[in-house]
C-alpha positions as CSV (number, residue, x, y, z in Angstrom):
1,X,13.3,-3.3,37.5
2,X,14.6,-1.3,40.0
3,X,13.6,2.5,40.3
4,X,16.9,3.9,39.4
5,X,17.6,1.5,36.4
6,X,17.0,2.4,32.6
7,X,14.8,-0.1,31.6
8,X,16.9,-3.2,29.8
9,X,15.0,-3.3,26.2
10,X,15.1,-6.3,23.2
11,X,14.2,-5.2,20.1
12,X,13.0,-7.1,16.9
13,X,12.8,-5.9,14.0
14,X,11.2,-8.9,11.3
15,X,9.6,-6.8,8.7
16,X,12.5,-5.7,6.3
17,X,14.2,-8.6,4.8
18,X,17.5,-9.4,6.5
19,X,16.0,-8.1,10.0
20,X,17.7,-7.4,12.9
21,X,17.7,-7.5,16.8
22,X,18.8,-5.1,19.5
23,X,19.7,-5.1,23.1
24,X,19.3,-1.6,25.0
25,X,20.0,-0.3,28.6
26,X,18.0,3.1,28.2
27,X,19.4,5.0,25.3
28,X,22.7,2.8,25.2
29,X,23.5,0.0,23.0
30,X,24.3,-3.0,24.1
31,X,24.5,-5.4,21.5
32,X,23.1,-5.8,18.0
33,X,22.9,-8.5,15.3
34,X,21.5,-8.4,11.6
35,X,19.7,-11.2,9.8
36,X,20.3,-13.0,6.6
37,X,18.6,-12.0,3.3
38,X,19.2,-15.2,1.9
39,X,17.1,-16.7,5.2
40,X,13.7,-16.7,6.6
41,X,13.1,-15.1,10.1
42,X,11.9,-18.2,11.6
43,X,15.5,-19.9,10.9
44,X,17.8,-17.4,12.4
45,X,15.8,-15.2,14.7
46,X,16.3,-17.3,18.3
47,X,19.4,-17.7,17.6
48,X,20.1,-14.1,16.5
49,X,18.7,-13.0,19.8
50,X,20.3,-16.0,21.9
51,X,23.6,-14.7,21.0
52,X,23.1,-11.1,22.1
53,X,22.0,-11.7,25.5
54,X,24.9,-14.7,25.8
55,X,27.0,-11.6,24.9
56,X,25.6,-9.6,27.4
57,X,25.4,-12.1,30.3
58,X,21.6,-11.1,30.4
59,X,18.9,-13.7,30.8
60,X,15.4,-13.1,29.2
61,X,13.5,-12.9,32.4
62,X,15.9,-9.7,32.9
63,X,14.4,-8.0,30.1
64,X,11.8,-5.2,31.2
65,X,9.9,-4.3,27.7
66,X,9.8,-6.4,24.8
67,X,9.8,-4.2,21.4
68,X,8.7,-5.0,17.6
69,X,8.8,-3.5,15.0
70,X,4.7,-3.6,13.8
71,X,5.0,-3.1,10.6
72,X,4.2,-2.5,7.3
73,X,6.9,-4.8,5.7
74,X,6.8,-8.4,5.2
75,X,3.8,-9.7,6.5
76,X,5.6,-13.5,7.3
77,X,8.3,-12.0,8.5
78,X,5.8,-9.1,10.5
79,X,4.0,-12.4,12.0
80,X,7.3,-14.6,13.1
81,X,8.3,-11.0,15.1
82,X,5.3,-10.3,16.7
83,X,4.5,-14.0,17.7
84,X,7.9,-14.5,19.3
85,X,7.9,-10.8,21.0
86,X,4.8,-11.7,21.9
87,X,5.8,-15.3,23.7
88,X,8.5,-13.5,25.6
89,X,6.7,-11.0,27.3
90,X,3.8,-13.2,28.2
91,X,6.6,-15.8,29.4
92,X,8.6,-13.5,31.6
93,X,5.5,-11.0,32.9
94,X,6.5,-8.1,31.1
95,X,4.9,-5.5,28.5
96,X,5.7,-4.6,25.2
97,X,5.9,-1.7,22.7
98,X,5.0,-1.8,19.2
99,X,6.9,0.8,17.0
100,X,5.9,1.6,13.2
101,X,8.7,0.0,10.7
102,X,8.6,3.3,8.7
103,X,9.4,5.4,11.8
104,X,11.8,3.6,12.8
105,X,13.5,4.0,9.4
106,X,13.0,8.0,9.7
107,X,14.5,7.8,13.1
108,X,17.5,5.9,11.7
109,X,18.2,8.6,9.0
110,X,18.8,11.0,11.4
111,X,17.2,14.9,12.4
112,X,15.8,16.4,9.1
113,X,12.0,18.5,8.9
114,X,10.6,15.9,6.1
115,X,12.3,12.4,6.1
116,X,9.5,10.1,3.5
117,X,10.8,6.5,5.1
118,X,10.4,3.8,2.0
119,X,10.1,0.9,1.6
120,X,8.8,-1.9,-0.4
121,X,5.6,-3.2,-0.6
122,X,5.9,-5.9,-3.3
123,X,3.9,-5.8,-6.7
124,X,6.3,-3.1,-7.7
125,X,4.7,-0.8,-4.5
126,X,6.1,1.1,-2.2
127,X,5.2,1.4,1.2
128,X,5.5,5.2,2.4
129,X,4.8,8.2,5.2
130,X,6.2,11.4,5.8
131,X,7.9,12.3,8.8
132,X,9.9,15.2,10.8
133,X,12.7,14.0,13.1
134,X,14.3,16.2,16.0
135,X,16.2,15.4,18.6
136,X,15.5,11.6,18.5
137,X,11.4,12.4,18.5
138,X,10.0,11.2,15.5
139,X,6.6,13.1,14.2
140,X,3.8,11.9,11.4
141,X,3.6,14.3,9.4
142,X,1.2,12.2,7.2
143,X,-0.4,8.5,7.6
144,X,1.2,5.5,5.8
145,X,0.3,4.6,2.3
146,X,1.3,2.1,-0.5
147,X,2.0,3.3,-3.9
148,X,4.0,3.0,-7.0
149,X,7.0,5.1,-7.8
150,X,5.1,7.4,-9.9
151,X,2.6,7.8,-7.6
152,X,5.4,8.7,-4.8
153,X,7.0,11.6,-6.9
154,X,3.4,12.8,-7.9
155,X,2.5,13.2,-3.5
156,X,5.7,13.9,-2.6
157,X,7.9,15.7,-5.2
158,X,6.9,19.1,-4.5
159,X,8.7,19.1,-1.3
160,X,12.2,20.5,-2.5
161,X,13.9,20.0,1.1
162,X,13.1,15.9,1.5
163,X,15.4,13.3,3.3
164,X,14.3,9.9,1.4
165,X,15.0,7.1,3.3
166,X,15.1,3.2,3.8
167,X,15.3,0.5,1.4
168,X,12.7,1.6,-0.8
169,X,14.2,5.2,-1.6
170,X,17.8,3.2,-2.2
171,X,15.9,0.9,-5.1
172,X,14.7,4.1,-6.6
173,X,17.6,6.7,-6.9
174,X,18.3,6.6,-10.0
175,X,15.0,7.7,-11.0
176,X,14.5,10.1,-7.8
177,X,17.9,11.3,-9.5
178,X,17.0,11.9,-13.0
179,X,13.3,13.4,-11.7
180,X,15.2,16.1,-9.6
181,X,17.7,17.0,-12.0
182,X,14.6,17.7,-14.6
183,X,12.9,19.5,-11.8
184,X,16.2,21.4,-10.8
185,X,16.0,20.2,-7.4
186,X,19.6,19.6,-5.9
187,X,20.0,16.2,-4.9
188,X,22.9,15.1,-2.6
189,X,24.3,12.0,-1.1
190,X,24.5,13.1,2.7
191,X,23.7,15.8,4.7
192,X,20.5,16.2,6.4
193,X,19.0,19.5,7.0
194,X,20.5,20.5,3.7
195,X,18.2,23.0,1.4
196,X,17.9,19.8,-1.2
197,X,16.8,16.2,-1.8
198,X,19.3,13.9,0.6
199,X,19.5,9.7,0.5
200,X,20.3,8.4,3.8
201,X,22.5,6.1,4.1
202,X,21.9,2.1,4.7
203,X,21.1,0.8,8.1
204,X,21.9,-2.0,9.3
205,X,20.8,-2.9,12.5
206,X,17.4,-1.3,12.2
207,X,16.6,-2.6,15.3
208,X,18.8,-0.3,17.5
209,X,16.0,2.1,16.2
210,X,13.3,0.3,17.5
211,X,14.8,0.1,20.4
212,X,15.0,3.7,21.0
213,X,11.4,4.9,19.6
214,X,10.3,1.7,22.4
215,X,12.4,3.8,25.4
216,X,10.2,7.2,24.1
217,X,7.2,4.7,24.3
218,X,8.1,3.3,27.7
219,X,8.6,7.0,29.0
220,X,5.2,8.4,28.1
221,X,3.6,5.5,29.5
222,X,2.9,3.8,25.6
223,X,3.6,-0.1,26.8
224,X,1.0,-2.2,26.3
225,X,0.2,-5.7,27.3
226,X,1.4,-8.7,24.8
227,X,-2.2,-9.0,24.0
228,X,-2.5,-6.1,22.9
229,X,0.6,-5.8,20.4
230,X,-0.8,-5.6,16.7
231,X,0.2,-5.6,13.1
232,X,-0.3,-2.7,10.9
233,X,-0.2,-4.0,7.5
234,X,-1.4,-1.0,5.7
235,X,-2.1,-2.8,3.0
236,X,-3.9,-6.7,2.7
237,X,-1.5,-9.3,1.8
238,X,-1.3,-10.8,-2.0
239,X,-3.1,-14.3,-0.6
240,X,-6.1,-12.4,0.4
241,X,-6.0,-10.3,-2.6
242,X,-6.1,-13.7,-4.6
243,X,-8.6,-15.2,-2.8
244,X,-10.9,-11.9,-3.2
245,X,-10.2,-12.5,-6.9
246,X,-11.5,-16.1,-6.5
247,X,-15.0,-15.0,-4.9
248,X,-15.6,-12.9,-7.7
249,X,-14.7,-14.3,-10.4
C-alpha cells in the first residue's frame, strides 16, 4: 500500500444469519452484499465476496487488511468467517482485524450514550453488552454476556435513556414495549440521543460496520497477524454443552 492511500479493507461479517461482506477504501464504501437466511455461509460466502471485488475491478492480493467480525453469533457461521479471512490474509501477506459482532451492531445504530447491541444466542438467550457510540468510536461500557429476556430488562431496564439495538432487541419489542409503558419509560421508534427508549432500525449490510470499526483498528496500530485472529464465543456452544451432559451423567 502506498503511503498516501487509505488502506483498501474486506470485511466479513458470518456471525448473524444472512451475513454480509464489505469492500472499503478508508472510511468510503465501495461495495457491499448481504447473505441469504435461507443459506449457509459456506454456500454463498466466495461468491458473495467474488462479486464485490469483480465490481470493483480489485483483485484480492490488492486488499491491505482483512476484517471479521469475531463474534459472539453463530459459532458455524463465526468458524466459516474466520477460516476464510483467515486463508486470505495468510495467502496474500497481509494482517487482519478482528472486530466484536455486538460493536459493530452499536456502531451501526448510530451516536447515542448507551446503545445495548442484541442479539441472539439460541436456547431462547440473548447475547448482550452495553455500549456508548460518538463520532464513529465505539466504547464498552460493560463486557458481553448471554441472558434471557428477563434477565436483560432486570440489568438493563433501569437505564431510562437506552438505544436497543440489533436483531435481538427487534425479536423482543413487543415485550421491551409493554415493560416500558408499565415502567412509564417513553419508547420511540427513531431518534437517538432522545431522552427515552429508541429501536434502531435493521441493518443490512452489517459488514460496512465492520469495515469501519477495522479502519479505527488499523489506525491505532490494532492489526494482528492471521494467526492470531480469534473467536470470542462468550458462551460454549450447545454440542459441548451436550457432551458435558454426557460425562456426567
Amino acid at each position: 500500500m502506498s503511503g498516501d492511500k487509505e488502506p483498501l479493507i474486506l470485511a466479513i461479517e458470518t456471525a448473524t444469519r444472512a451475513g454480509s461482506v464489505a469492500l472499503a477504501r478508508g472510511s468510503s464504501i465501495l461495495a457491499a452484499a448481504s447473505g441469504d437466511t435461507s443459506a449457509s455461509h459456506s454456500t454463498d460466502l466466495i461468491e458473495s465476496i467474488e462479486g464485490i471485488l469483480q465490481r470493483s475491478r480489485v483483485l484480492l492480493r490488492d486488499i491491505d487488511l482483512f476484517a471479521a467480525a469475531v463474534g459472539p453469533g453463530s459459532f458455524t457461521g463465526l468458524r466459516i468467517g474466520l477460516a476464510t479471512t483467515k486463508s486470505f490474509a495468510m495467502c496474500t501477506g497481509k494482517n487482519c482485524a478482528g472486530v466484536s459482532t455486538l460493536a459493530a451492531i452499536a456502531h451501526a445504530a448510530g451516536p447515542s450514550p448507551q446503545t445495548l447491541a442484541l442479539l441472539p444466542a439460541g436456547r431462547g438467550e440473548l447475547f448482550a453488552q452495553l455500549f456508548s457510540v460518538d463520532d464513529g468510536q465505539v466504547r464498552e461500557v460493560d463486557t458481553a454476556v448471554h441472558l434471557t429476556p428477563p434477565e436483560i430488562l432486570e440489568a438493563y431496564a433501569k437505564n431510562r435513556e437506552l438505544r436497543w439495538a440489533g436483531e435481538g432487541a427487534r425479536l423482543q419489542v413487543q415485550t421491551l414495549r409493554e415493560w416500558a409503558k408499565s415502567n412509564d419509560i417513553s419508547f420511540v421508534d427513531s431518534g437517538p440521543g432522545v431522552k427515552a427508549w429508541s429501536l434502531a432500525p435493521p441493518v443490512d449490510h452489517l459488514a460496512n460496520s465492520i469495515a469501519a470499526l477495522a479502519l479505527n483498528a488499523y489506525g491505532n496500530g490494532g492489526a494482528v497477524s492471521p494467526d492470531d485472529l480469534r473467536a470470542v464465543y462468550v458462551r460454549v456452544s450447545d454440542a459441548e454443552i451436550n457432551e458435558k451432559w454426557q460425562r456426567e451423567k
